[in-house]
TORFIMAR-803958 format. One record per residue (C-alpha): x, y, z; residue in three letters. Coordinates in steps of 0.001 Angstrom, whole numbers, plus 500000, padded with zeros to 6 digits. Layout:
<rs>
X|Y|Z|ALA
...
</rs>
This chain:
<rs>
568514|527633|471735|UNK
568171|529218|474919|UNK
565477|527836|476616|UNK
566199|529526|479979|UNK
563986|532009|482395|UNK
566697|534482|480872|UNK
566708|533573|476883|UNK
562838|533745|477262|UNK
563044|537319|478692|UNK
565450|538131|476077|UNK
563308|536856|473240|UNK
559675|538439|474284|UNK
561058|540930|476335|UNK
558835|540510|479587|UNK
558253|538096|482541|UNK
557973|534399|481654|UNK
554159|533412|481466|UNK
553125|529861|483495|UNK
549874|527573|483253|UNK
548935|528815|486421|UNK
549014|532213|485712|UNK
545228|533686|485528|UNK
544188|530748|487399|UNK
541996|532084|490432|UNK
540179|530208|493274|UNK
536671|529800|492642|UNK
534305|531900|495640|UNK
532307|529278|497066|UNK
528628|529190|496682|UNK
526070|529706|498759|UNK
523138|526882|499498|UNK
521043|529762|498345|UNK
522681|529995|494993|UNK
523151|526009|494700|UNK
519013|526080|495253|UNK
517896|528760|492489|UNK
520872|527162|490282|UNK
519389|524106|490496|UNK
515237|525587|490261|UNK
517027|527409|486896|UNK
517660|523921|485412|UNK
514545|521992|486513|UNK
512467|524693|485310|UNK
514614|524618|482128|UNK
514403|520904|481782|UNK
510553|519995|482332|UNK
509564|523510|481815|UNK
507099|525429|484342|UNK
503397|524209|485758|UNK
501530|523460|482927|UNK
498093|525637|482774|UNK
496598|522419|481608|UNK
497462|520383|483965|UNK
496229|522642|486622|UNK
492744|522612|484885|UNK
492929|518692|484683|UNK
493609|518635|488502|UNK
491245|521037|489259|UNK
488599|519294|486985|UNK
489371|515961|488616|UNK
488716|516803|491745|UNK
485404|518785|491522|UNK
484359|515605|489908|UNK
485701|513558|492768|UNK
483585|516355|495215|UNK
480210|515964|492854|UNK
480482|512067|492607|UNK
481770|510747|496122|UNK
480846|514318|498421|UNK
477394|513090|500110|UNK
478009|510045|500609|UNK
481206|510706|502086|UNK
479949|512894|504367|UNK
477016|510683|505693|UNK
479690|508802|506425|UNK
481494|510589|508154|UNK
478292|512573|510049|UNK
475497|510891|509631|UNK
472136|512505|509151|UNK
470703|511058|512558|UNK
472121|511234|515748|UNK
473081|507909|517566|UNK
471029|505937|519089|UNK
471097|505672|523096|UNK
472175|502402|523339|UNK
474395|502058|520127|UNK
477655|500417|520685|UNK
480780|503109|520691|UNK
483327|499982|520773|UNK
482707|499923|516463|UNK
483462|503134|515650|UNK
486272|503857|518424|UNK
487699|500716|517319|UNK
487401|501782|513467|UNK
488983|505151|514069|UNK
491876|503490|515606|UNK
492248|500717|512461|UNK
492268|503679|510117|UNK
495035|505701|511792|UNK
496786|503087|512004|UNK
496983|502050|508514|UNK
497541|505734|507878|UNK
501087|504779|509707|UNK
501203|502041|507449|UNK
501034|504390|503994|UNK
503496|506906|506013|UNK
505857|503798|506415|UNK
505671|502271|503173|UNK
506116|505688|501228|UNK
508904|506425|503475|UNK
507232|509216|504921|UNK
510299|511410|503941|UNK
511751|511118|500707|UNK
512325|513168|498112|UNK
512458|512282|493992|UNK
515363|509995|492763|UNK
516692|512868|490478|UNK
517280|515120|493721|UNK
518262|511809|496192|UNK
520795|511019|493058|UNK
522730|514650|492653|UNK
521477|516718|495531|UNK
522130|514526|498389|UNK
525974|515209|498172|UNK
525721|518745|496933|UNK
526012|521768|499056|UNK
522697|521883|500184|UNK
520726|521742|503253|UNK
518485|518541|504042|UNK
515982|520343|505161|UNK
515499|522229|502070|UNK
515661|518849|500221|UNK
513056|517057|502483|UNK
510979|520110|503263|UNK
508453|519436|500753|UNK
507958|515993|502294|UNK
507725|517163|505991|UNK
505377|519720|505405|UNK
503156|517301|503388|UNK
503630|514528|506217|UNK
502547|517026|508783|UNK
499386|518265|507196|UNK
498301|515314|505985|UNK
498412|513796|509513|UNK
496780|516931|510831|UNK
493679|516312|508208|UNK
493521|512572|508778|UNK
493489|513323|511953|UNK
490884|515857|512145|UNK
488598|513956|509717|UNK
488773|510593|511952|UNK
488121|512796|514864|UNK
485189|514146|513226|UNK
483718|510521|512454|UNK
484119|509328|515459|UNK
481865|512452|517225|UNK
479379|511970|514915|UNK
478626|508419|515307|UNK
479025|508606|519376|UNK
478724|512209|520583|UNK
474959|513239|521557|UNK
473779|515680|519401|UNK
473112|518995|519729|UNK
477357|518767|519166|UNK
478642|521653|521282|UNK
481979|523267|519985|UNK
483800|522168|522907|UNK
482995|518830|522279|UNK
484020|519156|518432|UNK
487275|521256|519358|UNK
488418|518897|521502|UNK
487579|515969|519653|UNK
489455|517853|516595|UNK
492737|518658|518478|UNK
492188|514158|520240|UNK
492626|513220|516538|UNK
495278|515512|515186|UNK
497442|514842|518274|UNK
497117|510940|517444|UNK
497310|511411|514088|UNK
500844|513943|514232|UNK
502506|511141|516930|UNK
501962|508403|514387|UNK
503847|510597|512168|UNK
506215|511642|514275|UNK
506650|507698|514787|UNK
507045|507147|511217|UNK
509141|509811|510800|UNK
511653|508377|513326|UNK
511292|504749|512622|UNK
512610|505864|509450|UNK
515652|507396|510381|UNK
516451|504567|512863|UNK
515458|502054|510705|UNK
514145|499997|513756|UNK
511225|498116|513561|UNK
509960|498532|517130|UNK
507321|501174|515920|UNK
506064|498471|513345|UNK
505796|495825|515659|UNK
503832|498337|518119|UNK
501551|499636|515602|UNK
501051|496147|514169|UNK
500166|494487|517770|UNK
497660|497795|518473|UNK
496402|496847|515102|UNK
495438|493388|515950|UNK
494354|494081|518927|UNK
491800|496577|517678|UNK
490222|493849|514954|UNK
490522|491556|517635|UNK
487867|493602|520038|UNK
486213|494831|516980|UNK
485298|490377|515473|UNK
484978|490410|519946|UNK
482196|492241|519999|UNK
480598|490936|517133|UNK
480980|487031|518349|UNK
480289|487554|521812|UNK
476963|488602|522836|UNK
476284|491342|525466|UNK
480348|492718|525116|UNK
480847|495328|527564|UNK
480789|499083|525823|UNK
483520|501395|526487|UNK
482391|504258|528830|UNK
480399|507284|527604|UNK
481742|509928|525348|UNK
482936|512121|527871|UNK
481915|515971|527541|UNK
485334|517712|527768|UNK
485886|520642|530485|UNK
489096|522914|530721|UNK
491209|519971|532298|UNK
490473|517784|528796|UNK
490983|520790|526695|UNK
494131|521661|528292|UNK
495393|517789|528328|UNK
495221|518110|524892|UNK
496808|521374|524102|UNK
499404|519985|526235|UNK
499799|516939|523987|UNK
499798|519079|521184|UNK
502646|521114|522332|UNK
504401|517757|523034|UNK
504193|516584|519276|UNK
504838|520054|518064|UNK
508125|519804|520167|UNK
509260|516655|518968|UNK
508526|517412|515315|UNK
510590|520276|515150|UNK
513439|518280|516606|UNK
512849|515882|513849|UNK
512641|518645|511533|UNK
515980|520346|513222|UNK
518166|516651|513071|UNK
517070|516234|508995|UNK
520690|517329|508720|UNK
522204|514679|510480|UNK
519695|511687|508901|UNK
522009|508884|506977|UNK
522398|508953|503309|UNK
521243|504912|502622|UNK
517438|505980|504433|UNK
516773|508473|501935|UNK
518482|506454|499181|UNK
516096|503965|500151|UNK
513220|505886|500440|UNK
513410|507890|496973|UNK
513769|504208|495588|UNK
510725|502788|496984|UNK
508880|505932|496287|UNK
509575|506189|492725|UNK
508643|502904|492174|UNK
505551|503746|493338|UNK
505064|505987|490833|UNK
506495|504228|487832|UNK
503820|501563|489094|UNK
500864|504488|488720|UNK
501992|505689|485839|UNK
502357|502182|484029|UNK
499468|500359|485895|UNK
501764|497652|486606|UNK
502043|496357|490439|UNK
504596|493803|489262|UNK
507047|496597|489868|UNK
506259|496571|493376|UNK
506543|492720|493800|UNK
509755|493256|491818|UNK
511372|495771|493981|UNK
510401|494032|497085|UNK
512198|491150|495779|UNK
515283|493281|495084|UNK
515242|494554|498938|UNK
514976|490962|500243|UNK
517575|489172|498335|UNK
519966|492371|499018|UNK
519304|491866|502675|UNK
520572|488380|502592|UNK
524535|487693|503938|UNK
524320|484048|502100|UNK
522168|481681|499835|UNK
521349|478418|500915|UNK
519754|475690|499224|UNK
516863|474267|501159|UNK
515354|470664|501669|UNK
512088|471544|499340|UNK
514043|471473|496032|UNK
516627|468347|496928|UNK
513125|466622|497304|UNK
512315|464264|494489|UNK
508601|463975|495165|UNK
507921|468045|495181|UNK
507865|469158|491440|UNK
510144|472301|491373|UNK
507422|475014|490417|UNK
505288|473796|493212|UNK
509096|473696|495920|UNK
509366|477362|494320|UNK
506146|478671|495354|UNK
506508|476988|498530|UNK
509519|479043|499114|UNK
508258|481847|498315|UNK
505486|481799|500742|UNK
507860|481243|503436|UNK
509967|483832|502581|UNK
506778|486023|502725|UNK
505589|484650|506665|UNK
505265|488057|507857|UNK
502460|488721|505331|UNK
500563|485558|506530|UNK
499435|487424|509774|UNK
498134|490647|507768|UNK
496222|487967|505552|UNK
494603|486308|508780|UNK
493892|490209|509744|UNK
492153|490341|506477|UNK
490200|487011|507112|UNK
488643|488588|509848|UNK
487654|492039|508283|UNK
483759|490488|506861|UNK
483457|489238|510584|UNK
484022|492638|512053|UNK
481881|494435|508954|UNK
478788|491641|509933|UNK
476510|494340|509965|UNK
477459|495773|506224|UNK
474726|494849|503499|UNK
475250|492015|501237|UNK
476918|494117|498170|UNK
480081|494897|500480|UNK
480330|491728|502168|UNK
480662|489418|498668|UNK
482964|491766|496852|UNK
485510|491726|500695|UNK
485483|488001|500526|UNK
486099|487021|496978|UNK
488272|489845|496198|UNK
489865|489155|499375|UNK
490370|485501|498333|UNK
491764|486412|495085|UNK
494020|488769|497198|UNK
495187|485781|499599|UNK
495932|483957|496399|UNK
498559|486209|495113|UNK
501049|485698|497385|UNK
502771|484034|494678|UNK
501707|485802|491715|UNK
505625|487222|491179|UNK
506320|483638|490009|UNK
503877|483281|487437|UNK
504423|486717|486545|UNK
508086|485940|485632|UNK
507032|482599|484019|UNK
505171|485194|481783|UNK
507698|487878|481272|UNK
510493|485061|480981|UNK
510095|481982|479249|UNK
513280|481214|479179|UNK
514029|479442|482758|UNK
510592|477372|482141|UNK
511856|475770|479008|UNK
515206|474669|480365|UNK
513322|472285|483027|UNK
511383|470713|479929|UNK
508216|471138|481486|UNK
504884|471568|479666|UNK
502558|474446|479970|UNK
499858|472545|481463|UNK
502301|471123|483867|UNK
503792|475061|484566|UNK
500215|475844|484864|UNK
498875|472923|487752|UNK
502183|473242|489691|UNK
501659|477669|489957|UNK
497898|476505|490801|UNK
498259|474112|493729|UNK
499768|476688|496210|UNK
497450|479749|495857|UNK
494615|477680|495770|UNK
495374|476318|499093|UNK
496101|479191|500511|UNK
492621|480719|499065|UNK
491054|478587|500546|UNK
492138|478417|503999|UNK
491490|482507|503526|UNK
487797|482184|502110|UNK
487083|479243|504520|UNK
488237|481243|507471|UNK
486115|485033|506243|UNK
483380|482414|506078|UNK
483847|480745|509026|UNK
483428|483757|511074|UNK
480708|485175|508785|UNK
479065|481741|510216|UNK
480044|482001|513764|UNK
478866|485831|514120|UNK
475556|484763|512696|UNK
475192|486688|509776|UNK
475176|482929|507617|UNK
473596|479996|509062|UNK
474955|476249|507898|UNK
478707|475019|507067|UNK
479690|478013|505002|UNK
483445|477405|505909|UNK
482874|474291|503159|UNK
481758|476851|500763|UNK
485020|479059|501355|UNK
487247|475628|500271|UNK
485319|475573|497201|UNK
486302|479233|496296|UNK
489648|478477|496911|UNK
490466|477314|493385|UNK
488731|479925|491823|UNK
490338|482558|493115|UNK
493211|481139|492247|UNK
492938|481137|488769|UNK
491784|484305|488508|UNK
494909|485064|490411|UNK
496928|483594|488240|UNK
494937|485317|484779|UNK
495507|488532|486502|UNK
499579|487942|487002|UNK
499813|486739|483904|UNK
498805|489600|481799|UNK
500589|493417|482013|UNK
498530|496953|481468|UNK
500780|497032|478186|UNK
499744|493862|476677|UNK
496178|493803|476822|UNK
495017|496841|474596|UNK
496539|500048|473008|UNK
493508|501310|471878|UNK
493720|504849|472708|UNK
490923|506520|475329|UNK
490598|509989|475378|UNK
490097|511687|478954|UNK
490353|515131|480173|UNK
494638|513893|481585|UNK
495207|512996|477857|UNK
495062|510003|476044|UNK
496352|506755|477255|UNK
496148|503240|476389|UNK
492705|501269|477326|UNK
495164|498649|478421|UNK
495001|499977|481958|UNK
491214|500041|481699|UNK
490907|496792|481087|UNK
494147|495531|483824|UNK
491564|497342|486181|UNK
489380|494063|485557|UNK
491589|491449|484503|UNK
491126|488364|486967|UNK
487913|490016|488118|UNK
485791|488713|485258|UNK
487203|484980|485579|UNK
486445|485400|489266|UNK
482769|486871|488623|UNK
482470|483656|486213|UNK
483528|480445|488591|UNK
482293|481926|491756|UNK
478876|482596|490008|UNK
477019|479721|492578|UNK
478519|481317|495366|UNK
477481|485046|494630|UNK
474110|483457|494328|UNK
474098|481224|497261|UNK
475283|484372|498898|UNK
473028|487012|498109|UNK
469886|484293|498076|UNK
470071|484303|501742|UNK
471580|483293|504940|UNK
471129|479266|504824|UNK
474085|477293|502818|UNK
472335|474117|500886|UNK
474766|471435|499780|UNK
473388|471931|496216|UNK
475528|475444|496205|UNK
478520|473782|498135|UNK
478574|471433|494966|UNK
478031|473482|492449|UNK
480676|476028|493524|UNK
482868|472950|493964|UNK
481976|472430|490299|UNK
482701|475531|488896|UNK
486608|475491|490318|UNK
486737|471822|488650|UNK
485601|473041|485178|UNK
488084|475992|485630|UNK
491187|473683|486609|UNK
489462|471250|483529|UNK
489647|474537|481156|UNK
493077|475693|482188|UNK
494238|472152|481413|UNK
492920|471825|478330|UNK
493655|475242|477244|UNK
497401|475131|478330|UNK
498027|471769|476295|UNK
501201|469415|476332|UNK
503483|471711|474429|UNK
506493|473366|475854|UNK
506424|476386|476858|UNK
</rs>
């Protein structure tokens, strides 16, 4: 059979047909079509925005505006006008702390990211990075703008002489938003270098703030910062000049998204959707989880360390003790913390007892991802034989220390400011153990394992499980610290009767968890 270019012309009488014939190159596509290709699907997929969830939204926040609007704004302009000799150091000071944590939430949410569908398929498709990350940009910006504005605004109110003229508030409006927009455009580039000499700046300006702020409190007669200047044209036109400055430098962030590395915003969409899986299934053990992840990934080698070769350290307690070192850089936040009830001396009594034992129970989960995964995996505790009252006193011992160094120290300065008068620090060591255990009630338990009754609200049903994770840990916490709450609100002289009975109360709890645990294995 002829199987030739010629028999096959012979046999179908016409030019021999290929697998290439027909076969044309494809036209390249646009970013523009790649975009409304993609919208096409998305809006295909999850569908478009659902009238109902625009009414929930809307609903939410008008009851946000009705519930929290005046007293929001009498705090942020007060009725009165300051006095004459009020001290501006407080609020100047305060203004600062909350722009600064502002660069904190920028930093921890990335500030640019986008979801981890569109960091997963779009990041090596044909499209722009700007278009990807303009959604984030945008928000970063205005957001700082607002912060800005509305710290601005508080800080005018509580030191400006009233009448206010509107040179005063414009240039006290364009102070904050230029502040506000550099600590963005600080986060924005800390980010994309992945340095960490922004943090550490931010971080020392930070503690330097709290530091004048506990200053002035402890130190009677602390010199004021000068006046609130009334702005003329030079002021106003520092600042527009400032303004332009940060304008100029965002939009050379915003023209170099192009060129930003892939791993930063494969990082960021990570951290950011696990900030939302954590909202949407009440469950911050994601968070301790995924920090975890980030540390151990950042490590070139394991090493065994002298804590566990030790035969006098049980291994629970060597574990915990590793884990706190492994977290040192929180310990300086925590001491940060500590000081917060000195700085707030003035506050009334129902905001300074909810900072310091909430703040105590907050000290004592710094290793709360170990009980947690004693919880969520029995497993590794019943290969090392142990008991669950012996798993339960080895997790306690750490976090109670650590507790109570933290409640002794709020205390402590509480004492020294002279808002409390006696040895309340002794008080603060008696907490210690109660905090811990709520700590370690709240780790224990998950959103999804304490109740799936359903609640209905005007977002849609969901489990009353989150409800009641809300207030898991508080309730043991409101129980064994029930002699200090009352020593505390009773008034500002400790007696040793309270010292003892709070002492008391952390005894029967340890006594309780003891008995309750039992010599069983896990």
């Amino acid at each position: 059979m002829d199987t030739g270019e010629g028999g096959f012309r012979r046999r179908w009488g016409g030019p021999p047909v290929t697998v290439t014939d027909g076969i044309r190159p494809a036209r390249r596509a646009s970013p523009t079509d790649v975009r409304r290709w993609i919208r096409q699907r998305q809006i295909a997929a999850n569908g478009r925005v659902d009238p109902a969830a625009v009414y929930s939204l809307l609903l939410a926040a008008a009851m946000a505006v009705a519930l929290f609007g005046q007293p929001a704004i009498a705090i942020v302009w007060p009725a009165s006008a300051p006095a004459a000799d009020a001290p501006e150091l407080i609020p100047l000071a305060a203004a600062g702390l909350a722009l600064l944590s502002y660069y904190g939430v920028l930093r921890q949410l990335g500030p640019l990211a986008a979801s981890r569908s569109d960091a997963a398929w779009l990041l090596t498709a044909p499209v722009p990075r700007r278009a990807l990350l303009a959604p984030a940009f945008l928000l970063t910006v205005a957001s700082a703008a607002l912060v800005g504005a509305l710290t601005a605004l508080g800080v005018a109110g509580h030191v400006a002489p009233r009448p206010l003229s509107a040179a005063v508030l414009v240039a006290a409006l364009l102070a904050g938003a230029v502040l506000a927009l550099g600590l963005a455009w600080s986060a924005i580039q800390a980010q994309r270098a992945g340095g960490r000499a922004f943090d550490r700046a931010v971080a020392l300006a930070a503690g330097l703030l709290l530091a004048a702020l506990v200053g002035s409190r402890l130190v009677d007669g602390s010199p004021d910062p000068p006046a609130f200047p009334a702005p003329d044209a030079v002021g106003l036109a520092l600042c527009l000049a400032a303004l332009l400055l940060v304008a100029l430098g965002l939009h050379r962030a915003w023209a170099g998204l192009d060129r930003w590395p892939t791993h930063r915003l494969m990082e960021a969409a990570a951290v950011t959707g696990v900030y939302a899986d954590m909202v949407y299934a009440v469950e911050p053990s994601f968070l301790t989880e995924s920090s975890t992840r980030r540390y151990w990934r950042g490590r070139a080698g394991i090493r065994s360390s002298r804590l566990i070769r030790r035969p006098g350290i049980p291994p629970l307690l060597a574990q915990d003790l590793l884990v706190v070192r492994r977290k040192a850089t929180r310990l300086p936040w925590l001491a940060a913390l500590a000081a917060l009830p000195t700085a707030l001396g003035d506050a009334p009594a129902w905001l300074l007892l909810p900072l310091v034992l909430l703040g105590a129970m907050a000290a004592a989960g710094i290793t709360s991802e170990s009980t947690h995964s004693d919880a969520a995996n029995r497993s590794m505790v019943r290969l090392m034989g142990l008991s669950r009252r012996q798993v339960a006193l080895q997790r306690l011992a750490v976090p109670s220390v650590v507790a109570a160094l933290w409640c002794a120290a709020a205390t402590a300065g509480l004492q020294a400011a002279g808002v409390l008068a006696g040895q309340w620090w002794l008080l603060g060591l008696a907490i210690g153990p109660a905090a811990s255990l709520a700590a370690m009630q709240r780790a224990r338990a998950s959103a999804a394992t304490i109740g799936t009754t359903l609640v209905e609200t005007p977002f849609g049903a969901f489990p009353s499980g989150m409800l009641l994770w809300l207030v898991n840990g508080v309730d043991v916490l409101a129980v064994l610290a029930l002699p200090a709450v009352i020593g505390l609100t009773s008034g500002s002289v400790l007696g040793w009767h309270t010292v003892a009975a709070q002492a008391g109360a952390s005894a029967l709890g340890v006594v309780v968890l003891a008995l309750a645990t039992g010599r069983r294995p896990d």
